[in-house]
N, C-alpha and C positions, 0 to 999 in steps of 0.2 A: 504494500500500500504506500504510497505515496502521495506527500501533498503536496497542493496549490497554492502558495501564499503571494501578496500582494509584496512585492520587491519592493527595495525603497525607491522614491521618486526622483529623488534630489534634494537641493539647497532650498531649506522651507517649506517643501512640499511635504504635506503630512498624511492625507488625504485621498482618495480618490473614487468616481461613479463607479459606478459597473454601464459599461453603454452597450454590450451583448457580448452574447457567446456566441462562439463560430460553428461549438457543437453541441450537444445534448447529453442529458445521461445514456451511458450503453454506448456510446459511438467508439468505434475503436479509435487511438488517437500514437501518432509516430512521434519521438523524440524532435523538438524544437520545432514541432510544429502549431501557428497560430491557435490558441483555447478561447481568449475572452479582450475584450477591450474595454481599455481603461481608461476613463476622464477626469485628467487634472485639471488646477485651475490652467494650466499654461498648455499642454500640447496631449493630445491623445498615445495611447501605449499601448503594445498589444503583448500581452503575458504567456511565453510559448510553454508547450510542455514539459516539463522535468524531466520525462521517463515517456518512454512506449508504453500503452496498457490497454486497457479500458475506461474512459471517465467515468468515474459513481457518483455519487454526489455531491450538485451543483449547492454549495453553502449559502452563497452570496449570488442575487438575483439581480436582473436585470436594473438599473433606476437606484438600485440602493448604493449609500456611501460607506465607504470600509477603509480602518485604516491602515498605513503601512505594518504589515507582518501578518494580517488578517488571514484567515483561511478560506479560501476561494470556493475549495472543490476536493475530488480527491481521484485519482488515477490507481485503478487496479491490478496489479501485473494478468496478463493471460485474458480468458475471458469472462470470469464471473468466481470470482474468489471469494469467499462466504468472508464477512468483517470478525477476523478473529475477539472473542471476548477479553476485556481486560480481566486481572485475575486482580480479585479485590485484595486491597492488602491487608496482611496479618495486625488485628490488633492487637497494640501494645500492652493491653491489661486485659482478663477476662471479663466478658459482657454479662449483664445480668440477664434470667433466662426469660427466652420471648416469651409475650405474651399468644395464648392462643388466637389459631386465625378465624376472625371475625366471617360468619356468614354474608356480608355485603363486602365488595372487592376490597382490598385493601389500596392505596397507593401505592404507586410506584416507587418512591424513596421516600425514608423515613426520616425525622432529625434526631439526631445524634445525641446520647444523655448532654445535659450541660457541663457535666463535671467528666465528660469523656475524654481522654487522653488526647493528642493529634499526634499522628508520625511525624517524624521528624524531617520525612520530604515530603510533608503537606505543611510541616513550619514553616519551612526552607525556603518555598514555593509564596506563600501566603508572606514572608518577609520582604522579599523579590518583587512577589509584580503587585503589591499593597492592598489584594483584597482580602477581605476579611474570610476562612474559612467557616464562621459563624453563620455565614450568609448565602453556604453554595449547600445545594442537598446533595447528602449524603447517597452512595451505594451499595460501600460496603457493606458488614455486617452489625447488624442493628441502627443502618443509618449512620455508619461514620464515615465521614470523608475521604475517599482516598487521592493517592498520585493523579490518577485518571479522572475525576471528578473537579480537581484544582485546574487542570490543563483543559480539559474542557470549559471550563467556565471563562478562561483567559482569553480563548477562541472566541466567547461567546460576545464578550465585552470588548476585543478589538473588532468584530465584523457588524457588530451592532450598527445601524445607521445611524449617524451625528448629524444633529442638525446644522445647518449653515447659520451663524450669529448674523442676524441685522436684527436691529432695532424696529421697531411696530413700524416708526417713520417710515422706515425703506421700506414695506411690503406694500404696494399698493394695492387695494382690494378693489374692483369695479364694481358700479350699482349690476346687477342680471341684468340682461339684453333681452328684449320685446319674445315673445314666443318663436314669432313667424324670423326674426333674426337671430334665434339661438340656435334655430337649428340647420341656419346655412354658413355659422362659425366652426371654424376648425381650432382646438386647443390643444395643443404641443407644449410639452413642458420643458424648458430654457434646458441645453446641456450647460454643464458645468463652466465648459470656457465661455459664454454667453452672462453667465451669470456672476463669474469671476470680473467681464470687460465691463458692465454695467453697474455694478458696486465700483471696480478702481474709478472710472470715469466721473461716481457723480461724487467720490471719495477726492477725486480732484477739484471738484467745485466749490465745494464746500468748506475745501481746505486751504488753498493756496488764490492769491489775489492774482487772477489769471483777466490779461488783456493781449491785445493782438493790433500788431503792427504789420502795416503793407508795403510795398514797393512794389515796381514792374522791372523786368528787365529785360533786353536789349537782345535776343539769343538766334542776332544773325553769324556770330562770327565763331560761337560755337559750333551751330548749324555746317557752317563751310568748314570747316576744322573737321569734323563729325564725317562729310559729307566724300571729304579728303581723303581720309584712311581708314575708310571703317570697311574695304573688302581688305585691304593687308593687314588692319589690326588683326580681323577674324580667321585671316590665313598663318596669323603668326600666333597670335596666342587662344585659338579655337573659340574664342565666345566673341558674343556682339560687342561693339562700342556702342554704347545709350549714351543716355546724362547723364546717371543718379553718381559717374566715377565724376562726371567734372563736378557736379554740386558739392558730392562730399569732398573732394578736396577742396572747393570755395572755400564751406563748411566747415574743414581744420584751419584754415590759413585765418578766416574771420575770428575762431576759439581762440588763438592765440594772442589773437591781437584783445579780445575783449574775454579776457578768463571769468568773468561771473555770470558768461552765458554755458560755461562748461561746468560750472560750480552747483554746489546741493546744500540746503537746510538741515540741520541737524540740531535739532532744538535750538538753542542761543548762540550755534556754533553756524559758522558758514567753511564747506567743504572744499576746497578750492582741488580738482583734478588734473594735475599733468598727463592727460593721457586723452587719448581720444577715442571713445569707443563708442561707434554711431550703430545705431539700432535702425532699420530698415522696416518700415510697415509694411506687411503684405497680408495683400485680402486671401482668404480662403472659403470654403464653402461654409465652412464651421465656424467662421469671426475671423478676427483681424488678431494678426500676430506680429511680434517686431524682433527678429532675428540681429543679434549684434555681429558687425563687422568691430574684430579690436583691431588697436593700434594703426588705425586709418595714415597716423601721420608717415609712419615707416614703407604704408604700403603704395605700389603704384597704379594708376585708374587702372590697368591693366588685372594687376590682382585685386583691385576692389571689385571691379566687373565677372569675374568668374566666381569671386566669392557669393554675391549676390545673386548671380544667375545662379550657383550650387542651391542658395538658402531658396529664392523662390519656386523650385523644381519642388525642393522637400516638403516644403510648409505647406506644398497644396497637394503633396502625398503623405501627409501626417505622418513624417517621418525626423523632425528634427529635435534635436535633443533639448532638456530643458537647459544645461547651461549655455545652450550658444544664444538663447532669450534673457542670460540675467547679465549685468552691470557693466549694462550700455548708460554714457554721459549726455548723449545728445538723441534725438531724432531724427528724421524725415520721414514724411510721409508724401505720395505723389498722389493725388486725386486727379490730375489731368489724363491721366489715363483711361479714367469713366469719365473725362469730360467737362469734369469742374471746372469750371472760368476762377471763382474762387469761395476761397473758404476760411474759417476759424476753427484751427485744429487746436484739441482739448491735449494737454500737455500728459506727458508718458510715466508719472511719479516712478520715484521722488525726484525725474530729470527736473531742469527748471526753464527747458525752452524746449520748441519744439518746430521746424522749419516746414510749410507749404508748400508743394510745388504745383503747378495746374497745366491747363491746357495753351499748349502752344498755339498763339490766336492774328493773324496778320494783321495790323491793325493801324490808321494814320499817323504818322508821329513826326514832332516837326525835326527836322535834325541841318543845323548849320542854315537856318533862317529858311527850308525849303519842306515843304511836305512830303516826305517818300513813306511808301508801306515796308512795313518791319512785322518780322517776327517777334511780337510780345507773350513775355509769361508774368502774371501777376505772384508776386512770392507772399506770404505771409507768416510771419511768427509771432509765435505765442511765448507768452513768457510769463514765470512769476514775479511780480512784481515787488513783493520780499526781498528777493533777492539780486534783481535786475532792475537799475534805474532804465525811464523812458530813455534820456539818451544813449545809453549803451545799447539796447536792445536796438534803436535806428539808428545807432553806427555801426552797429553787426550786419543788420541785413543791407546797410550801402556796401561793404567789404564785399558781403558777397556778391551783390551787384556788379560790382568794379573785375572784379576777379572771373567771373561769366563774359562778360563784356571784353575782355582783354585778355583771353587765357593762355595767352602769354606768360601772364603773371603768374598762373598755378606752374610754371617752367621754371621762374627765375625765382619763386618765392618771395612776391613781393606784397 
């Protein structure tokens, strides 16, 4: 026999749904092959088999939360192995004699005298993982507690469902909907990473004094730059040339020059970051995810571009790991992609900016006293304002401006 436990997740991660099993009880099942899928707050997991066997039973159902070490299931060797019995353990002192069995069924487990002894690996156990043996029914003989009974009950209490903490505020309850539209409503219940994005986001609201600064920029000479080399970039280093290499490098060169847009709140403390580690939004069918590219400053568009193209392949095959998601400094997010002209992106806590990009739009613009049409992109950031004065935040987003506009400059480092 063999179990199924809930791996650990990662950094913080304590937690996680059950979002299905691949199989059922009885199904025969091969070594590392897909069992069940698991939803954290940050990326889905899928928990392969232990062992070859048969799966018996399924502990933890579809929808329920369980947590890290929790018991899932259990895999059988061969095809139908009877659940060997535990063998109750020897009590320490002699039991007073049962009483006779009562004409109507008796219970299943009985409790245990008060003044009844415990083994000493039902102490052991009960010191360990701090529940109280007083409190688990007994199997053994006359209802004393055994090994098997402590260990079950630990099973019982990690795979138990927890409920998610918000406060009455956060749940919003709706008035019921008219008959004749109740029953042309469909109700789906939020997955976890749904539920996870909607708590951080409005946890950002509430928290942090968040305003939004705009500019447009200029993105014809990226364009031709772009337009230039992007069949020998993709013959030399196998991915496309996009933007998102030249923005993030905008994007370090502007952090440097203005460090409290790279900076984080820590109660009374402000964090100031030497390092550049940009978080990347990408939409998925399941919410929105921000995969970190580190140390942007050392890297070049080249391997910021492959890095990127690597994370948005994975994120929309629920396949990326949770640390390449934690302790990113900055954002972006692109919404021109679907099209936004623009927008007010809600900031990625605890970062304290968070940079727009939108739709590339041609548009009239006067340049050296004459009207010519240009490629315009309106940019926007968002910024905490705790920690970011107004001028800093519109001297950042001119940097990067300047730096789009002349990318030159992401050459010479200027």
């Amino acid at each position: 026999m063999t179990e199924i436990r809930v791996p650990t997740l990662g950094e913080s991660v304590t937690e996680a749904t059950i979002g299905r099993w691949f199989k059922k009880a009885g199904d025969a099942v091969a070594v590392d092959e897909p069992l069940v899928e698991l939803e954290t707050d940050k990326v889905t997991i899928e928990v392969p088999a232990p062992s070859a066997g048969v799966l018996g039973e399924i502990v933890a159902k579809d929808g329920e939360t369980v947590a890290v070490g929790a018991l899932l299931g259990q895999i059988t060797d061969g095809a139908g192995g009877a659940k060997p019995a535990a063998a109750p353990a020897k009590p320490a002192a002699p039991a007073p004699a049962a009483a006779p069995a009562a004409a109507t069924p008796a219970p299943a487990q009985k409790s245990a005298p008060v003044d009844a002894p415990l083994a000493p690996s039902v102490r052991k156990i009960s010191a360990e993982s701090g529940i109280d043996a007083a409190t688990v029914p007994g199997s053994g003989k006359d209802g004393r507690v055994t090994k098997g009974d402590m260990l079950a009950a630990i099973e019982k209490a990690a795979s138990a469902p927890t409920p998610i903490n918000q406060s009455a505020a956060a749940v919003q309850v709706r008035a019921p909907s008219p008959a004749d539209d109740a029953a042309r409503e469909e109700r789906v219940k939020m997955t976890r990473l749904r539920q996870t994005i909607a708590r951080r986001l409005k946890d950002v609201q509430n928290t942090a004094a968040m305003l939004t600064t705009f500019n447009e920029v200029d993105m014809t000479n990226v364009m031709a730059l772009r337009s230039q080399y992007k069949d020998v970039f993709e013959k030399k280093h196998g991915t496309k040339l996009g933007f998102m290499g030249f923005f993030t490098k905008a994007c370090v060169q502007a952090l440097k020059d203005i460090p409290a847009v790279n900076a984080e709140i820590d109660g009374t403390d402000l964090i100031y970051k030497n390092y550049y580690h940009v978080g990347v939004a990408v939409g998925t069918d399941k919410g929105l995810v921000v995969p970190v590219v580190r140390d942007c400053d050392t890297k070049s568009i080249s391997d910021i571009e492959k890095t990127i193209a690597d994370f948005g392949k994975r994120a929309r095959d629920g396949q990326l790991k949770i640390d390449e998601m934690q302790g990113g400094t900055f954002t972006i997010t692109n919404g021109g992609i679907y099209g936004s002209l623009m927008s007010t992106p809600i900031l990625n806590a605890p970062q304290s900016a968070i940079l727009g990009m939108h739709k590339i739009q041609e548009r009239p613009v006067v340049v050296g006293g004459k009207i010519e049409i240009r490629p315009m992109m309106y940019l926007a950031v968002s910024y905490d304002h705790r920690v970011i004065d107004g001028k800093e935040a519109v001297t950042f987003l001119v940097r990067v401006k300047e730096s789009l506009e002349d990318p030159a400059r992401l050459v010479l480092d200027l």
